[in-house]
C-alpha positions, 0 to 999 in steps of 0.5 A: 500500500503506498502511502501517499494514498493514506494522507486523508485518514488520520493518524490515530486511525491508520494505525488500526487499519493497516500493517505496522510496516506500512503504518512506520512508512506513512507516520515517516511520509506524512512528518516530512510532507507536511504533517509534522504537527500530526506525527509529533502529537500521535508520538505524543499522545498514542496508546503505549502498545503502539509505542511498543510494536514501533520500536521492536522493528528489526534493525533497518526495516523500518524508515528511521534506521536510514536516518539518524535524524529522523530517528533523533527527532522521534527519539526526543518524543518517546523518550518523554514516554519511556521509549526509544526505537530501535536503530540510533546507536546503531546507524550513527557515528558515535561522535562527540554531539550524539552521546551528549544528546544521548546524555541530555535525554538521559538526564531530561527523562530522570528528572522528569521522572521524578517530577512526576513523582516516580521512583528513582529506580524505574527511572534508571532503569530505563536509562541503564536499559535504552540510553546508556550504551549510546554514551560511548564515541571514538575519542572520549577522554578517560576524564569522561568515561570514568565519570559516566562510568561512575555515574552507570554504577550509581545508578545501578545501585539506585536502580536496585541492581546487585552489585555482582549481577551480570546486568548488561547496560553497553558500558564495555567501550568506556572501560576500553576508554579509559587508559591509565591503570591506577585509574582501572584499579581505582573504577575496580574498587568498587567491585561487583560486575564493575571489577570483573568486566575491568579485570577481564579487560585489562586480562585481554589487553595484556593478554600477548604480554609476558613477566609481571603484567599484573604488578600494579594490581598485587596491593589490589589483590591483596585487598581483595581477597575475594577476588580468588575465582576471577582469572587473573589468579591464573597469574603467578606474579599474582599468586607469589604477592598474595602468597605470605598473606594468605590463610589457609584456606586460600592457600590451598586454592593458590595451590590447586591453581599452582598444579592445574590454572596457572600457565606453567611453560611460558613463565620461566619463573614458574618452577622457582615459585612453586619451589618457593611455596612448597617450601614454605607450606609442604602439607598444603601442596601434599593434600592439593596433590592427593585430590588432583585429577591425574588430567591437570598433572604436567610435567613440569611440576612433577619435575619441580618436586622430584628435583627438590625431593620433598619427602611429603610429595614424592610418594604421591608422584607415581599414584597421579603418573598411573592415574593418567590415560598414557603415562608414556611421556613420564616414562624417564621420570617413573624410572627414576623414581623406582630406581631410587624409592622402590618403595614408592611402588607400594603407594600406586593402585595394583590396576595402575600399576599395571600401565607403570611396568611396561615403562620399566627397563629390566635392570629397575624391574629386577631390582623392584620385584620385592616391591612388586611381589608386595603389591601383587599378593595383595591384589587380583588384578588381572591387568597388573599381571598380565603386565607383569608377564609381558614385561618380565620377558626381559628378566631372567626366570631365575630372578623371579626364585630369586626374589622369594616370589615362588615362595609364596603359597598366596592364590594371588602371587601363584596365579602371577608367578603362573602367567610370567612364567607361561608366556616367558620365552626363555626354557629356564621357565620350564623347571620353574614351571615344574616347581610351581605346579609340584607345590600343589598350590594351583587349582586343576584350571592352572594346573592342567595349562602348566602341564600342557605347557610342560609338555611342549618343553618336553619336561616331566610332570611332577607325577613323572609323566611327560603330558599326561595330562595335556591332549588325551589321545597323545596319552592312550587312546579310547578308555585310557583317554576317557579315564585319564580325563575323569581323572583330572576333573576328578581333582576339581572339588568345588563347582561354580555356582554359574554352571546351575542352567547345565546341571540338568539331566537331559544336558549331563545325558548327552555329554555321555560319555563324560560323567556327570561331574566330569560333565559339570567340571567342563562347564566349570571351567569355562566359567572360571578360566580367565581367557580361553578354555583351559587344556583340561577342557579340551581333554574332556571335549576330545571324549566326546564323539561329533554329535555329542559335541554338537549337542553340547553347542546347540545346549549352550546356544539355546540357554544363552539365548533363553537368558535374553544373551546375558553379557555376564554369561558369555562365559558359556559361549567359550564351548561353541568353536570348533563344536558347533553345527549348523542347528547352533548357527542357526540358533545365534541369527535368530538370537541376532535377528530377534535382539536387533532392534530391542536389545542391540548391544544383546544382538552385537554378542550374537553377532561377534560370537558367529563370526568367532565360530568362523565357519563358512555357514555362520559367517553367511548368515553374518552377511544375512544380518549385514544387509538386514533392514530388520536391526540397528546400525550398530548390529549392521556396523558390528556385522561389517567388522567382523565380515573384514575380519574374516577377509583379512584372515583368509587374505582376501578382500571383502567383495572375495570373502563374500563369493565364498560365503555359500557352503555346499554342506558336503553336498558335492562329495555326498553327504551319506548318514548311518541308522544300524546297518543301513546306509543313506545319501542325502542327495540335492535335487534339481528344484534345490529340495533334499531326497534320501535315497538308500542303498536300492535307489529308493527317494523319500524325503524323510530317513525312514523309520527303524524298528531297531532300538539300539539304532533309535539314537542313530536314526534321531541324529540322521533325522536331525542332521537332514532337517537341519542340512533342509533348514540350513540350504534354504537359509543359504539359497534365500540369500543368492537372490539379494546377492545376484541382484547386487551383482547384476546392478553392479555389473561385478565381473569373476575371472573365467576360473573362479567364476568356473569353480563357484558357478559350475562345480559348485553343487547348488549355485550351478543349480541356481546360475541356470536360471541366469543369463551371463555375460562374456567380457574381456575374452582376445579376439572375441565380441562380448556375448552372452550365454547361460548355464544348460541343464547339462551344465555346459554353456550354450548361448541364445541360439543353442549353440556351445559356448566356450570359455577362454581363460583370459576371460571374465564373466558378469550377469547379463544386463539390459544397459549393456546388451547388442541389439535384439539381444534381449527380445532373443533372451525374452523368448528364449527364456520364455520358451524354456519356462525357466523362473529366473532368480532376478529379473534380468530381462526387466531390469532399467536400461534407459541412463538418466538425461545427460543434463542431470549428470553432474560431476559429483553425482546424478542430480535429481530433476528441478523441483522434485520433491516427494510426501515422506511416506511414499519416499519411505515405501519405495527406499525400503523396497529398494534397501536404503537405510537412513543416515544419521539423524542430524540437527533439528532431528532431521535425516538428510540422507538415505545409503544403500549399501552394496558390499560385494562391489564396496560401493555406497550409494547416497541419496540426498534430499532436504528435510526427512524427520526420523519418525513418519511425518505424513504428508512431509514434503521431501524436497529430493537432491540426488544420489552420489556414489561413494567407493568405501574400499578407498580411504575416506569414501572416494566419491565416483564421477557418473562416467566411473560408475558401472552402466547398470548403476547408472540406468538403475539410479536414473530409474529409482528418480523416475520412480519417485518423480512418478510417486510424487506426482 
């Protein structure tokens, strides 16, 4: 609305009519055209609330923060009201003229105020408030802005502000004006807010200087006291003055910023004063000391002390040392200390300790094992000896003798003794060794690691056998083994309390043919071996026959799982490698799959504990968990771990662990099973289904029933074996659909012979590949064709005819984006007159690439103004397997990633806004997709011209399908 067009209404009227916008420019138009009398009385006499609504403009929107005139004028108005617009201080030049209007309107108002008969204090406040940060100017005397300065706190006072409030009035530029210390320190007494934002100023001024900058303060200090927080006591110079003075309380303040505030490196003089106080007051630094976070513990202090040898504060150097996260750069200081005051050691906490003796040579380590043998009697510490027994591979074993430690029958210096002289490389820890286990002070966990390594010395036990008890079958074979078995656990008196979920009669039944206490031992000492099972452990697991063992796993796995994974049973899981068959697998994804969302962390275990049994079945259904929609990122993360871990065990690469992640279960060389006299093959028909065949050639699909008692439990085991091989090749063939289609997008090219060796003389891929059409690439001197596999299991291409494979060759899935002409009308019919079901749908995957104006360098850039409703987004990323990024601020996502292992690559999509819970009808303005390649440092991001043609046309069909759901 143009204001020229209001003249004929009145002012008080406009204001009801129109926007406060268009009311500030007509209330400008009409007092510079001829209305001056108007706008003046309307300033004058208007209610207060439109006052208000004119003053709150933001800065420059309304006509007199273009003019500081006119702002002047209207200034001189409102004040008389109690209010002052916005702008003025802000457009003006802050000369010497403005702030004595400032002043005058300040001084005007207060005494109108009060003329009025109005308090003083909401009069000053007003002032305080609105006028006093328009005072400052460029080149204000010293003289005036200490006036005005003491003028400020007057009426702070008046105005009933406390004198430490942090009370904002705009009074920062007349400290700065005033130059003259003595004329700071003297503003300063008046303490309060005052003293502090004078104290923080002189602080950044003198902030680059060094030496005694706070000098002329000292006798303020020393006034003051109180002033003990503000950050001037960071200064030495100002603590060494307040120091003689000082009681003791603020003694031990001065302290406490001696070892932690002040700034230590910079101030040559640092050292010779903490000298100094120290000297003079031990017991202050000494209590300072024993309450410090080893985080503020420098080097420079611990050196001060330990020059000076201060007897009351040398003890407590170590314990602060071994309190820090890395003690690494006190490494000569530690050495020192324990070279000179062993003793000291006595002082530091046995865990501490631990991160102190590896920073020991071997000449103060021998010299300090009295000491150490103290604190390790006296500790359980697993870290302390586990330190130990690293570090005291550079001491001689006879040293350890020497210094009384095998002498001592204490459980805590046997278990020490035990782990140095386990882990040290020299054979003269065997006699030692051997000594240790005939005091007969080691439980039968202990004492059964101890003869097994006597063994590998080749040395007697102390009953005179040479590893008698290490392995089993090296002792005797069948009963003798057995008997040497329940021997040794017979030796085991006392069972842990957490064994009880075992101790049950269908659990201790099939461990047979262990007794039962030979069966409660075993779990016993899985629960109390500190790291893994024992050798006595593996004696009695080698008496067990193939299915016993896998009872065993399957019992653990199930209790496990029914105590909702527990972390403080983990213990139970130590009997799961090497034992396990694919029921026990089968048993932890499902843990993983159920625990995923609810109970992460529970589904983490689960899943770290199938990569532990490093089968080729479990590390499967860990790549199942790996691109799951179905858990959190942290069990998707956990899953990727340990899938690398995995690859770089067998030296391969990610994308090759995961070509061979599909076991054929033994069904390539036969998979045969016994009931009494009669002989089963378990053999995999050509729809991937299992028949059992017998010894006439006769198929059912289940192991027929026996009659013979004696075979019952064979004929359960054969049953179980089949159902779980049935259960286990669905699992593994539900899988090969995501994976061919992963290839497919990405275009993943196999060498001629692994391609060979995983597609055709694989059992069940060979059996899955021929529903594919494949493609030819890289042969010399041959066009790139495309072939499938025929059920003969020769190649033949779409005309029948035979296919040959040359070495030099490679082999991907046959796609649409990369097919010849009337290459995929052949393959439609072909396929179609064959009535084949093909795993993926090759023949109707996107092959148009997206529009060449979209290709960008960073990425496939969506089209201009896409934006989709955050429900159908979410429907067709789920469908295609995104999962949101990062929740970011503003809980908002603003991307979604679609995860492709087998090629490492990483597709990224990004769009505006999405809230992490489902907003309906949410527009979700759409960006673009970028795509990263994760096996380079930092995620390289691939230009479009880098990325398989497949990718390109299934990215640029993906945006036409949102574009087609958002219209």
């Amino acid at each position: 609305m143009n204001p020229n067009d209001l003249s004929a209404t009145p002012l008080a009227e406009l204001y009801k009519q129109v926007e406060p916008a268009v009311f500030a420019e007509a209330l400008t138009d009409r007092y510079l055209n001829g209305g001056r009398d108007e706008a003046e009385a309307f300033l004058r006499d208007c209610d207060g609330r439109a006052l208000y609504a004119l003053s709150h403009f933001t800065l420059g929107s309304a006509p007199w923060h273009r003019d500081l005139d006119l702002w002047l004028a209207f200034a001189r108005l409102t004040t008389r009201r109690g209010v002052l617009f916005s702008g003025g201080g802000e457009i003006a030049q802050r000369t010497r003229a403005f702030s004595e209007e400032m002043q005058a309107l300040a001084k005007s108002w207060i005494a109108e105020e009060l003329a009025r008969g109005e308090s003083r204090r909401e009069a000053n406040r007003f002032v305080l408030n609105f006028l006093f940060r328009r005072f400052a100017y460029q080149g204000m005397s010293s003289a005036e802005a200490i006036s005005l300065l003491r003028w400020a706190w007057t009426m702070r006072g008046e105005a009933g502000v406390r004198p430490d409030l942090e009370y904002e009035i705009g009074w920062q530029p007349l400290i700065e004006a005033v130059e003259d210390t003595d004329d700071l320190i003297a503003l300063a007494e008046a303490g309060g807010r005052l003293c502090k934002d004078i104290l923080a100023d002189f602080a950044r001024r003198s902030s680059r200087k060094t030496g005694e900058r706070w000098r002329p303060w000292y006798d303020f200090f020393r006034r003051h006291p109180e002033l003990e927080d503000y950050p001037v006591s960071n200064d030495v110079g100002v603590i060494a003055a307040c120091w003689p003075e000082a009681d003791a309380a603020r003694r031990r303040y001065f302290a406490d910023c001696m070892l932690t505030r002040v700034e230590k490196r910079p101030s040559p003089r640092y050292s010779v004063i903490l000298d100094r106080f120290i000297s003079d007051d031990p017991q202050v630094f000494a209590a300072a000391l024993k309450e410090l976070d080893p985080y503020w513990l420098e080097p420079v202090v611990v050196d001060t002390i330990w020059a000076k040898r201060y007897p009351e504060l040398v003890p407590l150097l170590l314990p602060l040392i071994a309190g820090k996260s890395n003690p690494k750069s006190f490494e000569s200081l530690v050495r020192q200390v324990v070279a000179e005051c062993p003793d000291a050691l006595l002082h530091v906490e046995a865990a501490k300790l631990a991160k102190l003796v590896p920073l020991l040579d071997a000449v103060i380590l021998e010299g300090a094992l009295p000491q150490l043998g103290k604190v390790v009697a006296g500790s359980s510490s697993k870290a302390l000896r586990e330190a130990l027994a690293k570090a005291m591979t550079k001491v001689a074993p006879a040293r350890l003798a020497a210094a009384g430690w095998l002498a001592v029958r204490g459980k805590n210096m046997q278990l020490a003794c035990r782990d140095i002289l386990l882990a040290h490389p020299d054979p003269a820890a065997g006699p030692l060794l051997a000594e240790l286990l005939a005091a007969g002070g080691l439980d039968a966990v202990s004492a059964s690691t101890v003869e097994a390594r006597l063994q590998q010395l080749g040395l007697p036990t102390p009953a005179g056998e040479t590893g008698a008890a290490s392995g089993g079958a090296s002792a005797a074979d069948g009963a003798d083994a057995l008997a040497t078995a329940e021997a040794q656990a017979a030796k085991v008196k006392r069972i842990a309390a957490a064994v009880q979920p075992f101790d049950v009669p269908e659990v201790l039944a099939a461990l047979r043919p262990l007794s039962e206490h030979a069966a409660r031992v075993l779990f016993h000492l899985a629960a109390t071996a500190e790291g893994g099972l024992p050798p006595m452990a593996d004696q009695l697991l080698a008496q067990l026959p193939t299915e016993g063992r896998a009872r065993l796993a399957l019992a653990v796995v199930e209790t496990w799982v029914a105590l909702e994974g527990e972390p403080k049973q983990r213990w139970m899981l130590k009997l799961l490698p090497g034992n396990v068959d694919d029921r026990a697998v089968d048993k932890l994804a499902a843990a993983a799959f159920a625990w995923g969302k609810p109970k992460k962390l529970r589904a983490v275990l689960a899943v770290e504990q199938l990569g532990a049994l490093d089968t080729l079945y479990a590390l499967a259904r860990v790549q199942e968990i790996a691109v799951s929609r179905k858990v959190k990122d942290a069990v998707i993360w956990t899953a990727r771990q340990t899938l690398a871990a995995a690859a770089a065990k067998r030296k391969l690469s990610v994308p090759e662990l995961l070509d061979e992640l599909t076991p054929d279960f033994g069904l390539g060389e036969g998979v045969t099973v016994n009931v009494g006299a009669r002989t089963y093959r378990i053999v995999l028909q050509g729809d991937l289904s299992l028949r059992v065949v017998d010894e006439k050639g006769k198929a059912s699909k289940t192991i027929p029933a026996t009659k013979d008692e004696a075979a019952r439990v064979e004929w359960e085991a054969a049953s179980a074996r089949l159902k779980t091989l049935s259960a286990s090749l669905k699992a593994i063939v539900k899988q090969q659909e995501p994976r061919m289609r992963e290839a497919l997008v990405t275009g993943k090219r196999w060498p001629a012979e692994r391609w060979r060796r995983l597609f055709l003389a694989h059992p069940l891929l060979r059996i899955v590949g021929r529903s594919l059409v494949w493609r030819l690439l890289d042969a010399p001197g041959l066009a790139p064709g495309s072939f499938r596999i025929a059920e003969d299991f020769s190649l033949v291409d779409v005309e029948d005819n035979l296919v040959t494979l040359p070495e030099a060759a490679s082999v991907a899935l046959w796609h649409p984006a990369t097919a010849a002409a009337g290459e995929l009308e052949a393959w439609r019919a072909y396929l179609a007159d064959y009535e084949l079901e093909p795993l993926v749908d090759q023949l109707g995957a996107p092959a148009e690439p997206p529009a060449p104006e979209l290709l960008k360098d960073d990425g496939l850039q969506a089209p201009a103004d896409l934006v989709i409703a955050q429900e159908k987004l979410a429907g067709l990323l789920a469908k295609w397997g995104y999962r949101p990024g990062p929740i970011g601020d503003g809980a908002a996502i603003w991307q979604h990633r679609w995860s492709l292992p087998s090629a490492q690559l990483c597709v990224e999509l990004a769009h505006d806004r999405y809230v992490p819970y489902m907003e309906l009808g949410h527009p979700v303005p759409i960006e673009g997709f970028t795509v990263y390649d994760t096996a380079a440092k930092n995620w390289k991001r691939l230009r479009p011209g880098e990325l398989p043609k497949p990718l390109l046309a299934t990215l640029a069909d993906q945006l036409r399908a949102i574009a087609a759901k958002a219209a």
